[in-house]
FIZA-670937 format. One record per residue (C-alpha): x, y, z; residue number from 0. Coordinates in Angstrom, 1 decimal, always signed. Example, Ala and Ser with C-alpha at 12.3 -4.5 7.8 and 13.67 -1.06 7.14 Angstrom:
residues 2
x:+12.3 y:-4.5 z:+7.8 resi:0
x:+13.7 y:-1.1 z:+7.1 resi:1
***
This chain:
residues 408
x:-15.0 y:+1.3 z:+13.7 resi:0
x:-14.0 y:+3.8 z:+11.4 resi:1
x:-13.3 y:+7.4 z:+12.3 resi:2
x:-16.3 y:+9.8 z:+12.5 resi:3
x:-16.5 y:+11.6 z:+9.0 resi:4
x:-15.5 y:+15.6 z:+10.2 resi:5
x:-17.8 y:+17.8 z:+10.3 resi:6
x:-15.7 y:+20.9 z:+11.3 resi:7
x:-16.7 y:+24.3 z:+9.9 resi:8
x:-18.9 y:+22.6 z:+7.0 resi:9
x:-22.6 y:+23.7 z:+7.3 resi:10
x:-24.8 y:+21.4 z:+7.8 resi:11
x:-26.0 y:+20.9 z:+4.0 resi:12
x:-22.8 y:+20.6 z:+2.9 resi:13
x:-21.5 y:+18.0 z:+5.3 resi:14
x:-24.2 y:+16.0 z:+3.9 resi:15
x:-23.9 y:+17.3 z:-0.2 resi:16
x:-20.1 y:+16.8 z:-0.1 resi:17
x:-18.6 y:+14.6 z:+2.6 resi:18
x:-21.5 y:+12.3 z:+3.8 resi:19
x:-22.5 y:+11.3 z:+0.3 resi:20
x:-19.2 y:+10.9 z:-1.0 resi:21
x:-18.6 y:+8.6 z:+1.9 resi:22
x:-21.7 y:+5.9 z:+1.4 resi:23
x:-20.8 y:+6.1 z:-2.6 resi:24
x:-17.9 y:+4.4 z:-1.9 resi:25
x:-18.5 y:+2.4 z:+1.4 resi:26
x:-18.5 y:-1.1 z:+0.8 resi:27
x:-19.9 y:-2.5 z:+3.8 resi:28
x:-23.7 y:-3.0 z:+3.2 resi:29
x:-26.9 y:-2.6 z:+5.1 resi:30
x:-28.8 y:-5.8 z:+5.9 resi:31
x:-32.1 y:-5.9 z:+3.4 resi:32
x:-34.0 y:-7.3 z:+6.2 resi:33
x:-33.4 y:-4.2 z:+8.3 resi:34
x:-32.9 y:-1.3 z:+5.2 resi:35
x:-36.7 y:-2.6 z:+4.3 resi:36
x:-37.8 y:-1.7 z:+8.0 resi:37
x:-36.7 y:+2.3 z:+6.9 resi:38
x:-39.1 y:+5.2 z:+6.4 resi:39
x:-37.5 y:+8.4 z:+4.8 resi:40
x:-36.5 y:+10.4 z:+7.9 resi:41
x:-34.8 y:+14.0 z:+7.8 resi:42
x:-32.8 y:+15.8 z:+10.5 resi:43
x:-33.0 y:+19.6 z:+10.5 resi:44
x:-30.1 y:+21.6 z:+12.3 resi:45
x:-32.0 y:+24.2 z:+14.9 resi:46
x:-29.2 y:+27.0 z:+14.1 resi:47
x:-29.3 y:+27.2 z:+10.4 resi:48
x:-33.0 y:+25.4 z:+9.6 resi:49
x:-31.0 y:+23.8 z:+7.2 resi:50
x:-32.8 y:+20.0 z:+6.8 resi:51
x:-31.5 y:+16.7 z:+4.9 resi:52
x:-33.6 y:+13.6 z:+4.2 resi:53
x:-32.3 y:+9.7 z:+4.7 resi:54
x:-34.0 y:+7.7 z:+2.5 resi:55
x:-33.1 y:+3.8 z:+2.3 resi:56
x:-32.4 y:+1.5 z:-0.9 resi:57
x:-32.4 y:-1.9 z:+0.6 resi:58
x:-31.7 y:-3.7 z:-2.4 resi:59
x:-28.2 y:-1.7 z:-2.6 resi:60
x:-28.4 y:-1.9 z:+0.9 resi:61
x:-27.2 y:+2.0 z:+1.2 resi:62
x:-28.6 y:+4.9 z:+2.4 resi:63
x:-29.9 y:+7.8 z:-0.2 resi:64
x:-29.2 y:+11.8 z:+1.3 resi:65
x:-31.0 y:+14.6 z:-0.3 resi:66
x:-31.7 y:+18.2 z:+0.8 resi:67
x:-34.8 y:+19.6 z:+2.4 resi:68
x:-37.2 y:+17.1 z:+4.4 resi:69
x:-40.3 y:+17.7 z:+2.4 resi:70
x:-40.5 y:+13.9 z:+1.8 resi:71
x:-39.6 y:+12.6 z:+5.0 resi:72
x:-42.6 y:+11.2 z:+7.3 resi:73
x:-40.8 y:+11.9 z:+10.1 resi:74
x:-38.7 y:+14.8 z:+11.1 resi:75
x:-36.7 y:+15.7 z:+14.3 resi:76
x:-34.9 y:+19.1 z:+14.6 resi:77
x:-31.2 y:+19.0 z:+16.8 resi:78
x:-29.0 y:+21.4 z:+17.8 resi:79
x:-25.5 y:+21.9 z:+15.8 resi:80
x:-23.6 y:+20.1 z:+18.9 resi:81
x:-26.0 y:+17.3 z:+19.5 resi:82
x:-26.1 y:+16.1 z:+15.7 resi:83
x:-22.5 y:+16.3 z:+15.8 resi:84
x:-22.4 y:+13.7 z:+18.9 resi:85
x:-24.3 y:+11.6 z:+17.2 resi:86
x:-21.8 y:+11.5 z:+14.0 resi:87
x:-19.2 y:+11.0 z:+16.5 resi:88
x:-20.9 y:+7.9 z:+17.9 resi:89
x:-21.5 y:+10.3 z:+21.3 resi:90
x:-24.9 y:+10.8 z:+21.1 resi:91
x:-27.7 y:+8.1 z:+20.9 resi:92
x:-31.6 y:+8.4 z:+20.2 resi:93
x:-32.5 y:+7.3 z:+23.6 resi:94
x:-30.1 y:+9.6 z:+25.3 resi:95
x:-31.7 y:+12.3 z:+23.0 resi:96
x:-35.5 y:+11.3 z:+23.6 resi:97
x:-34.5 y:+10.9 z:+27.7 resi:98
x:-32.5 y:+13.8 z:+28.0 resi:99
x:-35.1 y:+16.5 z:+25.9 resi:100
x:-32.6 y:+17.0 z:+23.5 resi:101
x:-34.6 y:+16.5 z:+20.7 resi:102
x:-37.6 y:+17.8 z:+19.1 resi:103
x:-40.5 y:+15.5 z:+16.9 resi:104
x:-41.3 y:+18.5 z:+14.5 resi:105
x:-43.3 y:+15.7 z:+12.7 resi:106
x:-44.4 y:+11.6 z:+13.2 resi:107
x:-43.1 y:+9.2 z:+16.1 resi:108
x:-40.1 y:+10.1 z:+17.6 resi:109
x:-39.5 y:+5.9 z:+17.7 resi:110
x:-38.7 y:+6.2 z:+14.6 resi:111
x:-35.4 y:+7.9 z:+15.6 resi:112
x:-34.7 y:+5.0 z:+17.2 resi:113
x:-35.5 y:+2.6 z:+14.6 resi:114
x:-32.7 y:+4.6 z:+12.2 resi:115
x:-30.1 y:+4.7 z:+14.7 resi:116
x:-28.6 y:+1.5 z:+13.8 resi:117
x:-28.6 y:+3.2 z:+9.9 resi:118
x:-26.9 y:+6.3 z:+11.9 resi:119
x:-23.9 y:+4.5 z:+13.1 resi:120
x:-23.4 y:+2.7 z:+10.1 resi:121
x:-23.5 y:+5.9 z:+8.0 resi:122
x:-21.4 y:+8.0 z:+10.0 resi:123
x:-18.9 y:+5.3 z:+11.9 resi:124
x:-19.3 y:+2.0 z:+9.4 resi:125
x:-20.3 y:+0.1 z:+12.2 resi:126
x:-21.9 y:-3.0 z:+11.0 resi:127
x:-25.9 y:-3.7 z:+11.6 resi:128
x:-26.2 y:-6.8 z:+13.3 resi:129
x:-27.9 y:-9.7 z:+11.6 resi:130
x:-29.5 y:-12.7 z:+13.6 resi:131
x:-29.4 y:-14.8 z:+10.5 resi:132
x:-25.9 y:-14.1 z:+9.7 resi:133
x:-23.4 y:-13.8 z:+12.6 resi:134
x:-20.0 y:-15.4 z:+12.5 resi:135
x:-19.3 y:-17.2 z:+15.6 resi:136
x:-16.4 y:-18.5 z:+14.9 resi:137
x:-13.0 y:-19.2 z:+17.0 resi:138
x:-10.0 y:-18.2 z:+16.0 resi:139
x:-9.4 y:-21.9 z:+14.2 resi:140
x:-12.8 y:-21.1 z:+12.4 resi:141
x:-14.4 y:-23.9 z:+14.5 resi:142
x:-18.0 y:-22.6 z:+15.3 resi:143
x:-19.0 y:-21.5 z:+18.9 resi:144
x:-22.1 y:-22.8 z:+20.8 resi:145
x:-23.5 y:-19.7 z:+22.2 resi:146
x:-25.0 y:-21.7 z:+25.1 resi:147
x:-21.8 y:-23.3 z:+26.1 resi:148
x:-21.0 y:-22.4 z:+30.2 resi:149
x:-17.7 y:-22.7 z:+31.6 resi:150
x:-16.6 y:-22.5 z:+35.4 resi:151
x:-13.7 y:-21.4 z:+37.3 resi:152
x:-11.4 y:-24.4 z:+36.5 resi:153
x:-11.7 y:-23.8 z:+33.0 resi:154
x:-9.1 y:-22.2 z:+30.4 resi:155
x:-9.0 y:-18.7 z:+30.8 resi:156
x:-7.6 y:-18.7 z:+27.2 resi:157
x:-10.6 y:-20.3 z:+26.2 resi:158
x:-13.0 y:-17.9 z:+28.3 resi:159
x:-11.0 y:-14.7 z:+26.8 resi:160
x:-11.6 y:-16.1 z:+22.8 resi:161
x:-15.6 y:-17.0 z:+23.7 resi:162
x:-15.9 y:-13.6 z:+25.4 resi:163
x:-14.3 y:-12.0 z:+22.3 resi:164
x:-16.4 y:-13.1 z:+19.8 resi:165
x:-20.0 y:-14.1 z:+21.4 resi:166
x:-20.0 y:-10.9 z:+23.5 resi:167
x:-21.1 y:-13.1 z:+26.7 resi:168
x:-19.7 y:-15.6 z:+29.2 resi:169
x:-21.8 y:-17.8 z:+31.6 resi:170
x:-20.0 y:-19.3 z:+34.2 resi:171
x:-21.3 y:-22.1 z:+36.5 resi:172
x:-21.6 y:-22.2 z:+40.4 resi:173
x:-18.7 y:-19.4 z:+41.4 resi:174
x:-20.5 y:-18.6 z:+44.6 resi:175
x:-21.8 y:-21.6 z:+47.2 resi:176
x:-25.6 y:-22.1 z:+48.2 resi:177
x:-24.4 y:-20.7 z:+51.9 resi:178
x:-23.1 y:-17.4 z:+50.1 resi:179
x:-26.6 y:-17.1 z:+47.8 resi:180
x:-28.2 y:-17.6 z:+50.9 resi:181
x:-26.8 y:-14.7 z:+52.8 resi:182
x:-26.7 y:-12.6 z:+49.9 resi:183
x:-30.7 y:-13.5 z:+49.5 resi:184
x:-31.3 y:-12.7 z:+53.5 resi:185
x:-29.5 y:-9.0 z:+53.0 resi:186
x:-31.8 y:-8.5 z:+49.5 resi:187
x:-34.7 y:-9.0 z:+52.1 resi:188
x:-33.6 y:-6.3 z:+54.5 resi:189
x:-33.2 y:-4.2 z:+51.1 resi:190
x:-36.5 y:-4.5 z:+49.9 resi:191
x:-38.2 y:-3.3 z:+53.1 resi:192
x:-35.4 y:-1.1 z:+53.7 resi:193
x:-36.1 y:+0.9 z:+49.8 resi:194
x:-38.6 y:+3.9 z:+49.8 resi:195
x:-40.5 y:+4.8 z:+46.9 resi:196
x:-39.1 y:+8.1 z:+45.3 resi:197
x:-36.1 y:+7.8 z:+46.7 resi:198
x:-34.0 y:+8.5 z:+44.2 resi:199
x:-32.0 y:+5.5 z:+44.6 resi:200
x:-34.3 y:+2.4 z:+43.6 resi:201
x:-36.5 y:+1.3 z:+40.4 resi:202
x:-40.4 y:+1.0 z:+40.8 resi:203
x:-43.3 y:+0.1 z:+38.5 resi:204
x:-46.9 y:-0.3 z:+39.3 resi:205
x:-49.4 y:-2.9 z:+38.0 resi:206
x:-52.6 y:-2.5 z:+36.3 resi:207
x:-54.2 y:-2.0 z:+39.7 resi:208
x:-51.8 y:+0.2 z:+41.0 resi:209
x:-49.7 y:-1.7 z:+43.3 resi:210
x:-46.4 y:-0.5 z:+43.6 resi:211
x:-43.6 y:-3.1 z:+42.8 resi:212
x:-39.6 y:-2.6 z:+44.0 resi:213
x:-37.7 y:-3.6 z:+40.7 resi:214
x:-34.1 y:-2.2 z:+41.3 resi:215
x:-32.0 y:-1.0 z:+44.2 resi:216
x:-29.1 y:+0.8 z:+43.5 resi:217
x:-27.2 y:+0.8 z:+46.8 resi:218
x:-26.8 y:-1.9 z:+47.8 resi:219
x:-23.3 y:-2.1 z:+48.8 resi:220
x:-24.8 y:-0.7 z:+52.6 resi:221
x:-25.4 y:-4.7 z:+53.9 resi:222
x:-21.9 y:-6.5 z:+53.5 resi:223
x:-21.8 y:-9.9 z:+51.7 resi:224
x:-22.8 y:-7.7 z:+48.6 resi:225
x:-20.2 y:-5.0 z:+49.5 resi:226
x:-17.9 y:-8.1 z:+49.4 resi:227
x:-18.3 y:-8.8 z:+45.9 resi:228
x:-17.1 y:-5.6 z:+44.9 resi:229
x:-13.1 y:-6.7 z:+44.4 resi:230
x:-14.1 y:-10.9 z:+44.9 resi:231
x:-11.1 y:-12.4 z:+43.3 resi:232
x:-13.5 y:-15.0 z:+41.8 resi:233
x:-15.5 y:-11.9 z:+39.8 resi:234
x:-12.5 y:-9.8 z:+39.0 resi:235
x:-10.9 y:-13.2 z:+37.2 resi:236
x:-14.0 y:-13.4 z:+35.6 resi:237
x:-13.3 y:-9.1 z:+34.6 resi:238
x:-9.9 y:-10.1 z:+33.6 resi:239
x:-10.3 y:-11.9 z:+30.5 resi:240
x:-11.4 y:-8.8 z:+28.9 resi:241
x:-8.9 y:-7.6 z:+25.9 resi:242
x:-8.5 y:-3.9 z:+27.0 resi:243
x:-8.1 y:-3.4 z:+31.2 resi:244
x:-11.4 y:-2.9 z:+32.7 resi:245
x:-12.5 y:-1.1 z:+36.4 resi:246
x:-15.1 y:+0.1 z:+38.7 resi:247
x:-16.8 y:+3.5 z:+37.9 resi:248
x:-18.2 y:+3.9 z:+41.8 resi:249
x:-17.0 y:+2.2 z:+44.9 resi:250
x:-18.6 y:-0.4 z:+46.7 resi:251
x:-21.2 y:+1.7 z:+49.2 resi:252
x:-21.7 y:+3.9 z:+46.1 resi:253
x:-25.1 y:+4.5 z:+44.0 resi:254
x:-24.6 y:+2.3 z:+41.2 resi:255
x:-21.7 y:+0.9 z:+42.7 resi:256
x:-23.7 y:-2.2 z:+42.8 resi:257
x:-27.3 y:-2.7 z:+41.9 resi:258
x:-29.9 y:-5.7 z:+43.2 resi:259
x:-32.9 y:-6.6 z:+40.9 resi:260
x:-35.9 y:-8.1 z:+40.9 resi:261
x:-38.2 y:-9.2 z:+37.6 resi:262
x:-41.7 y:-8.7 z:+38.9 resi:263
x:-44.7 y:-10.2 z:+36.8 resi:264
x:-47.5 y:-8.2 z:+35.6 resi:265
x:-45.5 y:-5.2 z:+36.2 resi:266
x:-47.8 y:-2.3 z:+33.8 resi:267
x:-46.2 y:+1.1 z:+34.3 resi:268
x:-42.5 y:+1.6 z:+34.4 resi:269
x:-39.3 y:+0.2 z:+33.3 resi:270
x:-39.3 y:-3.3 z:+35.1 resi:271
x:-39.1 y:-5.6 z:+31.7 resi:272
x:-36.5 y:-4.2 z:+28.8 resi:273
x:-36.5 y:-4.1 z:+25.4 resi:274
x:-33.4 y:-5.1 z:+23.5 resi:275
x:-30.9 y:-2.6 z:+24.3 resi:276
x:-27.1 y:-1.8 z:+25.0 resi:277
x:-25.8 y:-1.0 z:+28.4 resi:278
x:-24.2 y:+2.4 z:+26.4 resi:279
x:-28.1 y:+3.2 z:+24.7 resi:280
x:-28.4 y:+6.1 z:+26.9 resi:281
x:-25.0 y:+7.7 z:+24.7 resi:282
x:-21.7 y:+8.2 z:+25.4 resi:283
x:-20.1 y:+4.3 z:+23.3 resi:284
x:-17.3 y:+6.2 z:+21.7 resi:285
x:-15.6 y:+7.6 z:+25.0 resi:286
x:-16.5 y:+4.9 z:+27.3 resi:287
x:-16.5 y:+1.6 z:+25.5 resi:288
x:-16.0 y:-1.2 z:+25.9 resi:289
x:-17.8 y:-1.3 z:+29.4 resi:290
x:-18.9 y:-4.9 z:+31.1 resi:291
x:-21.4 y:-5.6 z:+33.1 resi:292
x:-21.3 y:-9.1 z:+36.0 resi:293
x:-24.5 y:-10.7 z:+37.2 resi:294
x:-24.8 y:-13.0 z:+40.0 resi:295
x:-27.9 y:-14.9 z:+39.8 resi:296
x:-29.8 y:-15.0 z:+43.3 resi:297
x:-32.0 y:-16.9 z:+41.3 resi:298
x:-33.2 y:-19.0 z:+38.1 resi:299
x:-32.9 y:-17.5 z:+34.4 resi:300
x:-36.0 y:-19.4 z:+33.1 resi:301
x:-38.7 y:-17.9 z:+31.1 resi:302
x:-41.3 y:-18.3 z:+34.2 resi:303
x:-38.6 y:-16.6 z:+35.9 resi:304
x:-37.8 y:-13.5 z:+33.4 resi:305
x:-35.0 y:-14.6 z:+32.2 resi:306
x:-32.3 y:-12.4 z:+30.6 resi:307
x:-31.3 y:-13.3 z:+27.0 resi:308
x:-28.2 y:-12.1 z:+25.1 resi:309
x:-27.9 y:-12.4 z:+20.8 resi:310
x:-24.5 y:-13.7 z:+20.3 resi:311
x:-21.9 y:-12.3 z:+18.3 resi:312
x:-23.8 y:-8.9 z:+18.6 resi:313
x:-21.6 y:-6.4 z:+20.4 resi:314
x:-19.6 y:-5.3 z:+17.7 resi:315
x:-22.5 y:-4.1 z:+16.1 resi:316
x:-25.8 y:-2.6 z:+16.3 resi:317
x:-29.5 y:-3.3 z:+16.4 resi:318
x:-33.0 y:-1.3 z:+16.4 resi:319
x:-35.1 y:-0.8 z:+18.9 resi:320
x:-37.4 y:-4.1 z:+19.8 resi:321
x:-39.3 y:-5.3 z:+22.5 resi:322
x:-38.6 y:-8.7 z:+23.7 resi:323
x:-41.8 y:-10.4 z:+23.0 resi:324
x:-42.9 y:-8.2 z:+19.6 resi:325
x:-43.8 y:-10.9 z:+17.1 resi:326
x:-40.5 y:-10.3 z:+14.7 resi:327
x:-38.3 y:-9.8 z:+17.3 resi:328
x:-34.9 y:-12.0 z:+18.0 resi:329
x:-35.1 y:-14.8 z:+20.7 resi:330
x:-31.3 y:-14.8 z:+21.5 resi:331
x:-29.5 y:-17.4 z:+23.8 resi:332
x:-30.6 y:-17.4 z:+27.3 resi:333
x:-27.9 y:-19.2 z:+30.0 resi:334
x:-30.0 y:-21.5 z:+31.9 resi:335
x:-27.9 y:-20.2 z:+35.0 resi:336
x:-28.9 y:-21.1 z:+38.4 resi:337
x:-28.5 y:-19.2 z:+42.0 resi:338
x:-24.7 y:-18.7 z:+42.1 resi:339
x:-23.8 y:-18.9 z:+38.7 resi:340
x:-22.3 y:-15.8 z:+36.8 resi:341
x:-22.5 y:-13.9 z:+33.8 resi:342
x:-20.5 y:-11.6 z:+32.4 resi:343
x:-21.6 y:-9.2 z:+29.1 resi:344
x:-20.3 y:-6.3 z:+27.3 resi:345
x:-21.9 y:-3.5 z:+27.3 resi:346
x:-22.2 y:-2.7 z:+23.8 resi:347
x:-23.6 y:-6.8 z:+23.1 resi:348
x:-27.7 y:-6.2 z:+22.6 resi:349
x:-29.8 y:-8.1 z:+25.7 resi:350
x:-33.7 y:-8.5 z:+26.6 resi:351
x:-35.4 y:-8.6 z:+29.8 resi:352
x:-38.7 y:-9.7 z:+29.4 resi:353
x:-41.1 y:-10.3 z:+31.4 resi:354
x:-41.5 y:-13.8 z:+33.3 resi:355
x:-44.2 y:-16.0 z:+31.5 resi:356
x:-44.8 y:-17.3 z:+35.3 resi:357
x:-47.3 y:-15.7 z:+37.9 resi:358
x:-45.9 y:-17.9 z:+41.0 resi:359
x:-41.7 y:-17.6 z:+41.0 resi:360
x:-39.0 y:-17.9 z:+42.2 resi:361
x:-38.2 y:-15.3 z:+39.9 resi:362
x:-35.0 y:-13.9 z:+38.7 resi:363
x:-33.0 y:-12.0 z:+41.1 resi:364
x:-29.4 y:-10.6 z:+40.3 resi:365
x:-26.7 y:-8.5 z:+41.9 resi:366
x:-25.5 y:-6.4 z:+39.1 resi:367
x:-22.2 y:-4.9 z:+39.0 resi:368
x:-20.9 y:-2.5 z:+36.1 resi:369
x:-16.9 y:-2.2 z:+34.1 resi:370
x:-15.9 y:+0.6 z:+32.2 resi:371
x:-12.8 y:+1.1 z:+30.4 resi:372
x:-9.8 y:+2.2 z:+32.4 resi:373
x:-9.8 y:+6.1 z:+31.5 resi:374
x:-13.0 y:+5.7 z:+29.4 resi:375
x:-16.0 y:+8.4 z:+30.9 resi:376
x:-19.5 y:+9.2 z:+29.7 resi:377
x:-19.5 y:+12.6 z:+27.1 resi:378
x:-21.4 y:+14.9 z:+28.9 resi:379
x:-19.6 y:+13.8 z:+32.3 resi:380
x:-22.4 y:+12.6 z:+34.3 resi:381
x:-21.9 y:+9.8 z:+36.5 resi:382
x:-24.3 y:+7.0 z:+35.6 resi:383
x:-27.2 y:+6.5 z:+33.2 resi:384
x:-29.4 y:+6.5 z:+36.4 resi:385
x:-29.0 y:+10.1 z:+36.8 resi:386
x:-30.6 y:+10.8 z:+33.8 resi:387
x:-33.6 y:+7.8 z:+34.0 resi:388
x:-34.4 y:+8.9 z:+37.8 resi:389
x:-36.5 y:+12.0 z:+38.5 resi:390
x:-40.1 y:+10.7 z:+38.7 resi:391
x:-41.1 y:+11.2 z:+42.5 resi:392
x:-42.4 y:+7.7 z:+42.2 resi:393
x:-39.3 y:+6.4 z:+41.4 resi:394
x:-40.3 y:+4.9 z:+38.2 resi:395
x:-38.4 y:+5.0 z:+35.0 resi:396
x:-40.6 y:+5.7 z:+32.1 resi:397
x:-40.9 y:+3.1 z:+29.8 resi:398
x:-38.9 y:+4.4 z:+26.0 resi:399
x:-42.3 y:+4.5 z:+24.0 resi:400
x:-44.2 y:+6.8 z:+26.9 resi:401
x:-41.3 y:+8.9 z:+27.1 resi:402
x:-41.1 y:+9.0 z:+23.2 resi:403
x:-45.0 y:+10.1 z:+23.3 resi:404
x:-44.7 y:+12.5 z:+25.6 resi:405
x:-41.7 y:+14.1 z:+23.9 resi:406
x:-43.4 y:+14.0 z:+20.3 resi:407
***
């Protein structure tokens, strides 16, 4: 990605009068029309100075139009100096602004901050907006890549490392045995009576009824067959193939160190289900990316079950907001992995969680485990993304468009 375009002592009008507009007249990348036509104008205005600027979108030149004042923008959002800076510097992200009340709807839906960040990072880093219709997947040879192949263990790491590079993804068949997925399953039991609601340190949601429903626990390196896949030479192989050298963030017993989830049907309040998202959405891609994150399946990635879907070819780029079953969204490649299968994403690659189509189950179970970058660390220094989801004494993470509302 290109350098962020300096801002330095430059107000804020004439970062975006001089250096932002002579930028997108020359850039030569392009905005996909498909996406550009999605755009409503939208205007930032700095809170020190009041100073404002309006985005306006020409998909047919697939560019983006700056002018001053926000007077014709349907939606506006005022940011402090340092925060719009982060977000020129690829630091910053909406969500991370929307979760972490850094930002302030002065007009319309604060989704629609989301819905232009994709046109943010293009503008300010010239990273690419990702196109479902039009990514290469291609191998080094230029022979095309099926983005539901699997591998396994005995297979050429070579081979692994180029598939990784260019899909984003790797599924890899049966690297734990049914006795292991077994004991793992028995200690995810003793987890799930063992987590309290509210306690800082698991997911909930509730139904339409009210029920209370465990979605995530987020220690559960405490019972040890899953402490023992923190450093399993078959999972750090898997790590390996990576292009830059990847490591754990939090040790094995730690919060976040590991994480066990559960997909839940009919789950109405909280974040049990996600939209299409990357692992960085929360902020923080340019100092910590690439991260990785390594899922062992406890059980079936099937629609009944809530499967997990990746779009391939997507983490070198970005993507708007979408949730997983809206009627123009992307259906992306879903591994039809089994219990004690693997997969292994980046971070930055967009995935969906919906939720399972199925009322009766099994349904999908994982033990999660996270990568980052070896000296890579988040931009305002905290230690995970859970630190700034958790907080509700219920234990639930608000869903993106309730926290939007409530922030507009």
């Amino acid at each position: 990605m290109a350098a962020p375009l300096p801002i330095e002592d430059r107000s804020f009008a004439d970062y975006h009068r001089e250096t932002l507009a002579s930028e997108l007249a020359r850039r030569q990348s392009r905005l996909p029309t498909s996406y550009a036509s999605t755009l409503r104008p939208f205007a930032i205005r700095e809170r020190e100075s009041g100073e404002a600027c309006t985005y306006r979108p020409d998909p047919e030149r697939g560019t983006i139009l700056v002018s001053a004042g926000e007077t014709e923008a349907e939606t506006v959002v005022e940011l402090a100096r340092a925060s719009f800076v982060q977000l020129t510097e690829d630091l910053e992200s909406s969500a991370g602004l929307v979760y972490g009340d850094r930002v302030t709807a002065v007009r319309g839906d604060l989704m629609d901050l989301l819905q232009w960040e994709p046109a943010f990072r293009w503008m300010f880093r010239d990273r690419p907006v990702y196109d479902p219709d039009d990514a290469d997947l291609r191998d080094s040879a230029g022979h095309p890549l099926d983005p539901a192949r699997s591998f396994t263990l005995d297979d050429d790491p070579e081979e692994m490392a180029e598939f990784l590079r260019v899909v984003g993804y790797l599924w890899v068949r049966e690297v734990l045995s049914p006795d292991e997925v077994d004991e793992l399953r028995a200690e995810s039991e003793r987890l799930r009576t063992a987590a309290v609601e509210g306690d800082q340190e698991s997911w909930w949601g509730k139904t339409a009824d009210g029920e209370s429903l465990l979605c995530r626990v987020l220690r559960p390196g405490t019972e040890p067959k899953m402490r023992s896949l923190h450093g399993d030479p078959r999972l750090e192989r898997i790590a390996a193939l990576t292009d830059v050298p990847m490591e754990h963030k939090q040790g094995p017993e730690d919060k976040d160190g590991l994480a066990l989830l559960w997909k839940q049907p009919a789950v109405a309040e909280g974040l049990g289900d996600l939209p299409w998202h990357r692992d960085c959405g929360m902020g923080g891609h340019a100092s910590m990316c690439p991260t990785a994150v390594l899922s062992v399946f406890l059980g079936p990635n099937t629609p009944e079950a809530g499967q997990i879907r990746f779009l391939p070819g997507s983490w070198n780029a970005s993507f708007p907001f979408i949730e997983g079953d809206a009627e123009n969204a992307p259906h992306g490649v879903a591994p039809l992995a089994q219990p004690g299968d693997v997969t292994f994403h980046y971070g930055d690659g967009l995935h969906v969680a919906p939720p399972p189509t199925g009322s009766e189950g099994p349904f999908r179970s994982c033990v999660i485990m996270g990568y980052g970058r070896v000296g890579g660390g988040t931009h305002r220094g905290e230690r995970h993304y859970n630190d700034v989801l958790l907080g509700d004494d219920a234990g639930q993470v608000t869903n993106m468009r309730d926290m939007a509302r409530t922030r507009s």
